[in-house]
C-alpha positions in Angstrom: 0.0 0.0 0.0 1.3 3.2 -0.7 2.0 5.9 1.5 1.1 9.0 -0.1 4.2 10.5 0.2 5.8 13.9 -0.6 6.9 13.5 -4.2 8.0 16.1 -6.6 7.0 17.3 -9.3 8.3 20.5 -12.4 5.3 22.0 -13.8 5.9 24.3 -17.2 3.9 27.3 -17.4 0.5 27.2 -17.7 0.2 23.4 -17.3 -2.2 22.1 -15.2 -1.6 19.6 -12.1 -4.8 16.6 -11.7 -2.8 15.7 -8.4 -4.3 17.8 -5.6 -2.2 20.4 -4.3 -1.3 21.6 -1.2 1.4 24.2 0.3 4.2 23.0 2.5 5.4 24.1 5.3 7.9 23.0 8.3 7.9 24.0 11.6 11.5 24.1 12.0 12.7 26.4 9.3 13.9 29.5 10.1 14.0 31.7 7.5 12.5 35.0 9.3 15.9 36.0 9.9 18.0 35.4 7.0 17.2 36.7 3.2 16.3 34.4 0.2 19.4 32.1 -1.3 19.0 29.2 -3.6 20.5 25.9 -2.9 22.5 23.9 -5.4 19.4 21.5 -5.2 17.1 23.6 -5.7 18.5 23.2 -9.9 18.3 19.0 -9.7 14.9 19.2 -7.6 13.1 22.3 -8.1 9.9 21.3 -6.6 12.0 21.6 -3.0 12.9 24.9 -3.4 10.6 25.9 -0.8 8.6 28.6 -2.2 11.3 29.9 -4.5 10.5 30.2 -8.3 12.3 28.9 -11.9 12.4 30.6 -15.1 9.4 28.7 -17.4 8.6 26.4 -14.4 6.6 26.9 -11.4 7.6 24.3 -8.4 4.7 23.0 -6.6 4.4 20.5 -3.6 2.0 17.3 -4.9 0.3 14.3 -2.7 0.7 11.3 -5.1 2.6 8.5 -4.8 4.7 8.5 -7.6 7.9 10.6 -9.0 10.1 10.3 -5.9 13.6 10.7 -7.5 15.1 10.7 -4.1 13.6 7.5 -2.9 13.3 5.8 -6.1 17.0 6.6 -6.3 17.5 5.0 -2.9 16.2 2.2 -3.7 17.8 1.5 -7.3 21.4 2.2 -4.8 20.3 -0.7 -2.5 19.5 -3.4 -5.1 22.6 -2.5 -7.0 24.4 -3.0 -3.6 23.2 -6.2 -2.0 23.8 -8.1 -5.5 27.3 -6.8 -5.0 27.5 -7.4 -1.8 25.0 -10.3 -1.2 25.7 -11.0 3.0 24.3 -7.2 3.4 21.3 -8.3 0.9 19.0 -9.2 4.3 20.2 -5.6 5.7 19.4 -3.6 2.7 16.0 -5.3 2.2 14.7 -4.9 5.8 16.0 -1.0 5.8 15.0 0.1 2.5 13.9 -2.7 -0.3 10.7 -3.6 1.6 9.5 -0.5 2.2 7.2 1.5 -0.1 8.5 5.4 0.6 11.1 7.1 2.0 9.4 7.6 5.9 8.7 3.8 6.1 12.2 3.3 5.6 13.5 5.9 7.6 11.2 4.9 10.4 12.7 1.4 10.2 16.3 2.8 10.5 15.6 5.0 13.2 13.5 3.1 15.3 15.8 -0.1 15.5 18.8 2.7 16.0 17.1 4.1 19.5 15.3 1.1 20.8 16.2 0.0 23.8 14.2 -2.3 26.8 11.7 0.3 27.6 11.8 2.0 23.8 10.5 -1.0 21.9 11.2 -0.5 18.1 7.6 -1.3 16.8 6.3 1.3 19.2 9.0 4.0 17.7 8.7 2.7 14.6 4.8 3.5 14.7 5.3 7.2 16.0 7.9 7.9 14.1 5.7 7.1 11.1 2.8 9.0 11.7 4.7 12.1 12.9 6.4 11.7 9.2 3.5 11.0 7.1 1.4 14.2 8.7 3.8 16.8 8.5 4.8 18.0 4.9 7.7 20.5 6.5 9.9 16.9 7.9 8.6 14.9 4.4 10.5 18.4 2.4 13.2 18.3 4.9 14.1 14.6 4.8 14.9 14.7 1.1 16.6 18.1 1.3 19.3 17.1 3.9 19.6 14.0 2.0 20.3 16.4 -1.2 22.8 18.0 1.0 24.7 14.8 2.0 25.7 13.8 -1.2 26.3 17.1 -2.6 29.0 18.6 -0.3 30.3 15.3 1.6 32.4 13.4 -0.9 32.4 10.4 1.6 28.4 10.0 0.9 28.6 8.8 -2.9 24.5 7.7 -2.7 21.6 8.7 -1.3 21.1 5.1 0.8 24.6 5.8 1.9 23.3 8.8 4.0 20.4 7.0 5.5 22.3 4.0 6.1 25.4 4.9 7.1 25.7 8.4 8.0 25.3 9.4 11.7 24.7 13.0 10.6 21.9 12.4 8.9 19.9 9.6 10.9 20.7 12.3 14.6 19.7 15.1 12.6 15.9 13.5 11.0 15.7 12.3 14.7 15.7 15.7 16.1 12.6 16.5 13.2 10.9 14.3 14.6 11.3 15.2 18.3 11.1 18.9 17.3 7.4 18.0 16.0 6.4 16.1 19.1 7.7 19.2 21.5 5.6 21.6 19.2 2.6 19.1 19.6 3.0 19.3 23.6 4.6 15.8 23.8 7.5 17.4 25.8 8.2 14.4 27.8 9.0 11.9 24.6 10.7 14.3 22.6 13.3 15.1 25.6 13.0 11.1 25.9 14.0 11.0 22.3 16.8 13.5 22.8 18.7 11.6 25.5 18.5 9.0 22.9 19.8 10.4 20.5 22.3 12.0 22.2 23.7 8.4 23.5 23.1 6.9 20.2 24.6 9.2 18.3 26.9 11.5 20.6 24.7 14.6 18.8 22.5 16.4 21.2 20.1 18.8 19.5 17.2 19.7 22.0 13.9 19.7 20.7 12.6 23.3 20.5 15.4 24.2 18.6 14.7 25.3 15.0 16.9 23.9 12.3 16.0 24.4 8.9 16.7 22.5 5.5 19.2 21.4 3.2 21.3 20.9 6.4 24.1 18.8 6.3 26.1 17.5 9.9 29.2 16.2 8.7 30.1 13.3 11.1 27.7 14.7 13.7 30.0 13.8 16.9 29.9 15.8 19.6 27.3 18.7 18.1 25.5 20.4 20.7 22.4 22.8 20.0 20.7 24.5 22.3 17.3 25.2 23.2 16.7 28.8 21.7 19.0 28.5 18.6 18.1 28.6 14.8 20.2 27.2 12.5 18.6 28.3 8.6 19.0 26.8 5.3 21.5 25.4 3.8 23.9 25.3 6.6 27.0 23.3 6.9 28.0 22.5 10.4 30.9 19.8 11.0 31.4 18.0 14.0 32.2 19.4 17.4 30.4 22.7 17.0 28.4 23.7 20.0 25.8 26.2 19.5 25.5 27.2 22.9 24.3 29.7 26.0 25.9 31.8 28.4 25.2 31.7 32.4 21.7 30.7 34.0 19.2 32.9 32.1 16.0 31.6 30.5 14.5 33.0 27.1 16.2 33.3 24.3 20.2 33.0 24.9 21.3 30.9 22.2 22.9 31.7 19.0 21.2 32.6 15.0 22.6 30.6 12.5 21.9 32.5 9.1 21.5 30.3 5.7 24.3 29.3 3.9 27.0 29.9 6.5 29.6 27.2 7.3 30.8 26.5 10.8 34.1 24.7 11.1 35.0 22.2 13.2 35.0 22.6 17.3 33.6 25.5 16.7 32.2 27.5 20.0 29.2 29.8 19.4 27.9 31.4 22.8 24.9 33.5 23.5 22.0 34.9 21.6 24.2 36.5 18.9 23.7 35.9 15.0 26.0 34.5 12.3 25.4 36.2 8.9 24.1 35.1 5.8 27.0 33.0 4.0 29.8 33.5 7.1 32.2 31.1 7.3 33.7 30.5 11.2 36.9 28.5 10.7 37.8 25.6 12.8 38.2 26.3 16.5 36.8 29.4 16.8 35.3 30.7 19.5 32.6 33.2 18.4 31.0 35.6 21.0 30.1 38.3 19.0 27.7 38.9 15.7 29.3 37.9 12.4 28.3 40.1 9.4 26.7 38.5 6.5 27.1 39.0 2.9 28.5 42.4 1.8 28.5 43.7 -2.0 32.2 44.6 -2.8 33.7 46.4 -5.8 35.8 44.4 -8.2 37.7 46.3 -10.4 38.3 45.3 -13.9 42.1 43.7 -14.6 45.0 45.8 -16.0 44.5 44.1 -19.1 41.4 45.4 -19.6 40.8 48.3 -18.2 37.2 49.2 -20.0 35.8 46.8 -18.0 33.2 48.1 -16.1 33.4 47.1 -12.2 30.9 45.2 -10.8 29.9 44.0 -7.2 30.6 40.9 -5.7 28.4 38.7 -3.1 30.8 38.3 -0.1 30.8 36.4 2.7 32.3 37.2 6.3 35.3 34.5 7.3 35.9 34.5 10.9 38.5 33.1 12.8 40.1 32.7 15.7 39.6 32.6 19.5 38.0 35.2 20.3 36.9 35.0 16.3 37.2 38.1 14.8 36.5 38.9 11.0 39.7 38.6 9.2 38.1 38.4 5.5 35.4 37.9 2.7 35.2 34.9 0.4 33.8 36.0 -3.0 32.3 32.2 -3.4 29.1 31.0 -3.5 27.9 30.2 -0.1 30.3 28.6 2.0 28.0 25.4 3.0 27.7 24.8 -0.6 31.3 25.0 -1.3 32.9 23.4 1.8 35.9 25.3 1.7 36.7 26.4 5.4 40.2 26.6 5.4 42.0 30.0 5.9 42.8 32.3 2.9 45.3 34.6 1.8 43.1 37.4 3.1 43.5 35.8 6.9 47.6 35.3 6.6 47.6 39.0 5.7 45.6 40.0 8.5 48.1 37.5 10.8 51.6 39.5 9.3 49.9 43.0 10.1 49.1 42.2 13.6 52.3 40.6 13.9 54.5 43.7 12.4 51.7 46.0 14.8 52.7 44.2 17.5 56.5 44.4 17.3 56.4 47.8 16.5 55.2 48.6 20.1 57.9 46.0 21.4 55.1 43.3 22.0 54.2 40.3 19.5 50.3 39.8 18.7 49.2 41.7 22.0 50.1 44.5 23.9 51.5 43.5 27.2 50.7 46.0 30.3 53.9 47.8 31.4 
């Protein structure tokens, strides 16, 4: 029996749709405080570009069962794989070949993940389910992250890859689902499924944060998200970052994670402060202050051709360092699509300056009291 799943569906200009439509939306995303951006898979799957519009094509959320090129994908990867691999063919069938859309199967993988004595997996298995096949925000979301997963981690080569095998992805559709039971009033489970989850997985994302989509957690260990925070589209986080608060206060104390920005590894963020639109923390940093999102910047034509007209240049803020400061702007496309977080020349610049400033007032890097 089908499951009436969220498929997708690219509709030319003034076509018409038979399949009843509806409008999506997820309680999680987070876009109130960060501008419009498109994803990289928002050009392979257009129909998740969540609200966002194509030239001759108008993307549109449709209740059928057919034209899932995420699951159908998944599922092509898995028979390919247990007839090359035949003692994982009982695996890949329970986990995905049996299944007839995308929540079954992640339902199956989830629930035997975070069983345990008193969590019995048909019981999870059966919540898990129905919190999936009501909610058209986590049935988007799913497919997004796994979009992200193969796109910028070049250790995920499939789509069953990052339901099966990555960590990132299974810790980060448990937290969707714990995020829908706290916003339904089932407090109690969803922290239930958080401690889960957090010994399962070593992630610990509690439940009334918002986290939006196209997210990828690369390798997931030791990620910590706080209560308050909002992580937006397209984000990039690696493992280690802690998205966290500072001293006893309730309300909102943890930090704003704008879309498309890219937080390195062991990366501290403290307090109810906001990383911009496309920022870029490098590894380590310890971040206690705002980061700027994207500037427009000048670039000036070449020598070579001086006629050139300048034009303006989408920037993002790099920051780095502990406490991270702004050292730079990367004229790439966001940094979460891109994945390069490693320090440019802009940074090494910044380094020799404050190195020469320093010495020059008989000091290196700081100023020492006399």
């Amino acid at each position: 029996m089908s499951c009436g799943c969220l498929v997708i569906q690219e509709v030319e200009d003034g076509e018409e749709v038979n399949s009843k439509t509806r409008d999506s939306s997820s309680s999680s995303s987070s876009s109130s405080f960060s501008r419009t951006r498109r994803c990289w898979s928002e050009d392979m799957f257009p129909i998740y570009a969540m609200g966002h519009s194509k030239p001759n094509s108008i993307a549109r959320t449709v209740l059928d069962s057919d034209g899932d090129p995420i699951w159908d994908s998944m599922r092509d990867e898995a028979k390919s794989e247990a007839e090359r691999e035949p003692i994982l063919s009982s695996f890949l069938y329970a986990s995905v070949l049996s299944h007839d859309c995308l929540e079954r199967a992640l339902g199956f993988v989830l629930a035997n993940r975070l069983q345990n004595p008193t969590l019995l997996a048909t019981q999870l298995m059966d919540i898990f389910y129905d919190v999936m096949i009501k909610d058209r925000g986590i049935q988007q979301s799913i497919r997004l992250d796994a979009q992200a997963f193969k796109d910028r981690d070049p250790a995920c080569a499939s789509y069953s890859w990052a339901l099966l095998y990555r960590k990132g992805y299974r810790s980060l559709q448990s937290y969707r689902i714990a995020h829908a039971l706290w916003n339904q009033g089932r407090k109690v489970l969803a922290l239930a499924l958080q401690s889960r989850i957090s010994e399962v997985f070593a992630v610990d994302i509690h439940p009334a944060a918002r986290i939006g989509d196209g997210i990828l957690l690369d390798h997931g260990t030791g990620l910590v998200i706080g209560e308050t925070a909002v992580v937006g589209n397209c984000v990039s986080l690696m493992q280690g970052v802690t998205l966290g608060g500072t001293g006893k206060q309730i309300g909102d104390r943890h930090p704003k994670i704008c879309q498309g920005a890219l937080i390195g590894a062991g990366t501290t963020i403290l307090g109810n402060i906001v990383v911009g639109d496309g920022a870029m923390i490098a590894a380590g940093s310890l971040v206690l202050k705002d980061v700027p999102p994207h500037r427009l910047e000048e670039k000036k034509g070449s020598d070579e051709v001086e006629a050139k007209a300048s034009e303006e240049v989408d920037c993002g803020s790099m920051a780095v360092g502990n406490p991270a400061r702004v050292v730079g702007y990367l004229e790439d496309e966001d940094p979460s699509l891109t994945m390069k977080h490693d320090a440019r020349k802009d940074y090494f610049e910044h380094v020799a300056i404050s190195s020469m400033d320093g010495r020059a007032n008989g000091t290196f890097y700081c100023k020492k009291e006399s």
